[in-house]
GURODO-142043 format. One record per residue (C-alpha): chain; x, y, z negated; residue in three letters. Coordinates in Angstrom, 1 decimal. Last residue first. Layout:
BEGIN
<rec><kette>A</kette><east>X</east><north>Y</north><up>Z</up><rest>ALA</rest></rec>
...
This chain:
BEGIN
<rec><kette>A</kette><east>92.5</east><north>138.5</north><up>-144.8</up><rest>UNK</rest></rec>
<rec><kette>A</kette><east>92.7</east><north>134.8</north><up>-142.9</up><rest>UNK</rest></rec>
<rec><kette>A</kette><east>90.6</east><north>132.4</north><up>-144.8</up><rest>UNK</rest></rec>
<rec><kette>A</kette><east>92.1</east><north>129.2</north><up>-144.8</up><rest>UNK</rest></rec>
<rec><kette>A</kette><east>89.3</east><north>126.0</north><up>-145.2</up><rest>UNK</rest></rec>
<rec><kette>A</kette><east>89.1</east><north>124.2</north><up>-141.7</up><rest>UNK</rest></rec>
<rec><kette>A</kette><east>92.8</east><north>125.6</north><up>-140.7</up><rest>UNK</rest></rec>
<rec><kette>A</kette><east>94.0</east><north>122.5</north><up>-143.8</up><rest>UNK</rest></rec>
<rec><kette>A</kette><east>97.1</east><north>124.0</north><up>-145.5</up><rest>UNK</rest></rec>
<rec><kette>A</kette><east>100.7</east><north>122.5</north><up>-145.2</up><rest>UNK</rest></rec>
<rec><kette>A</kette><east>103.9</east><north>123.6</north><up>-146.0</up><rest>UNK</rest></rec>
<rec><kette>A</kette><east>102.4</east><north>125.6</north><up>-149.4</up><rest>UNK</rest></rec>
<rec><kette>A</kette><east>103.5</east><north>129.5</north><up>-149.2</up><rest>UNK</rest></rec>
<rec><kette>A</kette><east>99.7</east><north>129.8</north><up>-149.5</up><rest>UNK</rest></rec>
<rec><kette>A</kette><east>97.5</east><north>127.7</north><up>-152.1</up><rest>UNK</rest></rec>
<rec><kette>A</kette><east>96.3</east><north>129.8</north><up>-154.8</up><rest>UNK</rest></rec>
<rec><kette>A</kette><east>95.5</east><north>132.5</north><up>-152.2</up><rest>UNK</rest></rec>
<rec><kette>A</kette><east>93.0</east><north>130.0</north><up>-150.7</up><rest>UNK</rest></rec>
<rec><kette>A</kette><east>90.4</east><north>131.3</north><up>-153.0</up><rest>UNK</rest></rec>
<rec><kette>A</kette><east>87.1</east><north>129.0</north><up>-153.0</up><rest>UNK</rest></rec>
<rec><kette>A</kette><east>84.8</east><north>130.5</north><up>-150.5</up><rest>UNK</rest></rec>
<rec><kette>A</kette><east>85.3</east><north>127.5</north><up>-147.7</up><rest>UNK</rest></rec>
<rec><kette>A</kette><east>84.9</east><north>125.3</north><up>-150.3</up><rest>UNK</rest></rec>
<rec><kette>A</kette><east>81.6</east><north>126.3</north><up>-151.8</up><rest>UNK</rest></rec>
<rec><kette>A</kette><east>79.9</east><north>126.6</north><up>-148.4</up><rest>UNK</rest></rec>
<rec><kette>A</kette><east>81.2</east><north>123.1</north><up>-147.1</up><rest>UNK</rest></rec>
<rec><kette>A</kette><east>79.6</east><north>121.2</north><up>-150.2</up><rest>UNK</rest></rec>
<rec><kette>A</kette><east>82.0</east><north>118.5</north><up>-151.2</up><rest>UNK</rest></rec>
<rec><kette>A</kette><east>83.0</east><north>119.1</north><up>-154.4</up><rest>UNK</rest></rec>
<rec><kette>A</kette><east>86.2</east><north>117.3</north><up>-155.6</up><rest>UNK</rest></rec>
<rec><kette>A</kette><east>85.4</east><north>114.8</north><up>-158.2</up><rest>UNK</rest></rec>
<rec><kette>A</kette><east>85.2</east><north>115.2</north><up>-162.0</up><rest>UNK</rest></rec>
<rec><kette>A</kette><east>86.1</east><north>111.6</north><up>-163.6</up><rest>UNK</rest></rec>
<rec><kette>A</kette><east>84.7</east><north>111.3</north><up>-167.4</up><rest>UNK</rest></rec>
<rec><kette>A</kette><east>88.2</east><north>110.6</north><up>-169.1</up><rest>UNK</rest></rec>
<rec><kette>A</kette><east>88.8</east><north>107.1</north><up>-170.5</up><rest>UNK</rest></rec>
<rec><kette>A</kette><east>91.3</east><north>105.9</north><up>-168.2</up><rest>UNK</rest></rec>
<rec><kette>A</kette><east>93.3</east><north>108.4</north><up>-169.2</up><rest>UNK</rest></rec>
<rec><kette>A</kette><east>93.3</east><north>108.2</north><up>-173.2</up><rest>UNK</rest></rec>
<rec><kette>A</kette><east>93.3</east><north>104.5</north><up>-172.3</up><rest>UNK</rest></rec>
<rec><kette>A</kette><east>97.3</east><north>104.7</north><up>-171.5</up><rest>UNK</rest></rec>
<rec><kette>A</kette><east>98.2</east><north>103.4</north><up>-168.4</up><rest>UNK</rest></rec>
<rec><kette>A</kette><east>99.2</east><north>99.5</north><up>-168.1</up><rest>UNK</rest></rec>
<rec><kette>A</kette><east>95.9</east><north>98.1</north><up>-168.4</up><rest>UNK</rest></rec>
<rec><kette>A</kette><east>95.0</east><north>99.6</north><up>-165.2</up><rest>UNK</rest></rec>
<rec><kette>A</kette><east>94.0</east><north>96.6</north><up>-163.4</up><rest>UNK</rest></rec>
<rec><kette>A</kette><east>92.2</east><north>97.9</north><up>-159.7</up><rest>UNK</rest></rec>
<rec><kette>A</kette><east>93.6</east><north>95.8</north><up>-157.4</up><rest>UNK</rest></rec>
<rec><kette>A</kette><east>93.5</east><north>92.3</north><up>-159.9</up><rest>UNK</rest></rec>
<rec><kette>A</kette><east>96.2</east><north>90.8</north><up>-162.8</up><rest>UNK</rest></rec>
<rec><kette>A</kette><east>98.3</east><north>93.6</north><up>-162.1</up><rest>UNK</rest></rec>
<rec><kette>A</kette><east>102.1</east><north>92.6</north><up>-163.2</up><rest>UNK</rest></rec>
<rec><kette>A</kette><east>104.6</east><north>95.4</north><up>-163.9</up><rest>UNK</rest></rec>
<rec><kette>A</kette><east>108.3</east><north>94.3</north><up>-165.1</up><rest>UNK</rest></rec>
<rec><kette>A</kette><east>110.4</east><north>95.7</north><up>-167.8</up><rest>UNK</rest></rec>
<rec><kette>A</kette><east>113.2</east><north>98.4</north><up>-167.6</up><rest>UNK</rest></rec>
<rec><kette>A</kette><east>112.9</east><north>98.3</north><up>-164.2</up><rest>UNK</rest></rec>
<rec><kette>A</kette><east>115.9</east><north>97.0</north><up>-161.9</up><rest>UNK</rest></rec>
<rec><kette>A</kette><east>116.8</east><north>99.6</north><up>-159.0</up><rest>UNK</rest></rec>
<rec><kette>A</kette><east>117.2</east><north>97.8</north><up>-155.5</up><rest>UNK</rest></rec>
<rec><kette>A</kette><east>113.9</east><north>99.3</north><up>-153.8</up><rest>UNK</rest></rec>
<rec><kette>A</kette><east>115.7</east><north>101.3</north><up>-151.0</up><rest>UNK</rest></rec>
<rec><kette>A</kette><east>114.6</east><north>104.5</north><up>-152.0</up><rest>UNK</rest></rec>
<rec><kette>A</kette><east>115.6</east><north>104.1</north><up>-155.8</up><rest>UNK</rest></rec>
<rec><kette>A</kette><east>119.3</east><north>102.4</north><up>-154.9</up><rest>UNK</rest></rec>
<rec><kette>A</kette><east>119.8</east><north>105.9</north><up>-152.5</up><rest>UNK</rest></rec>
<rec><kette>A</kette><east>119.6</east><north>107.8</north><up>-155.6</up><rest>UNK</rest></rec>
């Protein structure tokens, strides 16, 4: 495992990107799909259910309602 982490393990075949945002190495099924981005209204997220996300290491103090 430590040969993954340090960069050293050979790929089965090599990855070229012929510019930053290339993606003609994922499948088009993916890069097809309408995007759906994160709302950003304030009100929304501060009433979504933070239950979901407790026992998690992290969780932002701006959006955890204490019950």
């Amino acid at each position: 495992m430590l040969q993954f982490y340090d960069l050293s393990v050979n790929y089965p075949y090599p990855y070229f990107a012929k510019h930053r945002k290339d993606v003609s190495n994922f499948d088009k099924q993916f890069t097809l799909e309408k995007t759906e981005l994160t709302p950003t209204d304030k009100l929304f997220m501060m009433n979504l259910d933070q239950t979901e996300f407790q026992g998690f290491s992290f969780l932002n103090p701006e959006y955890v309602q204490h019950v």
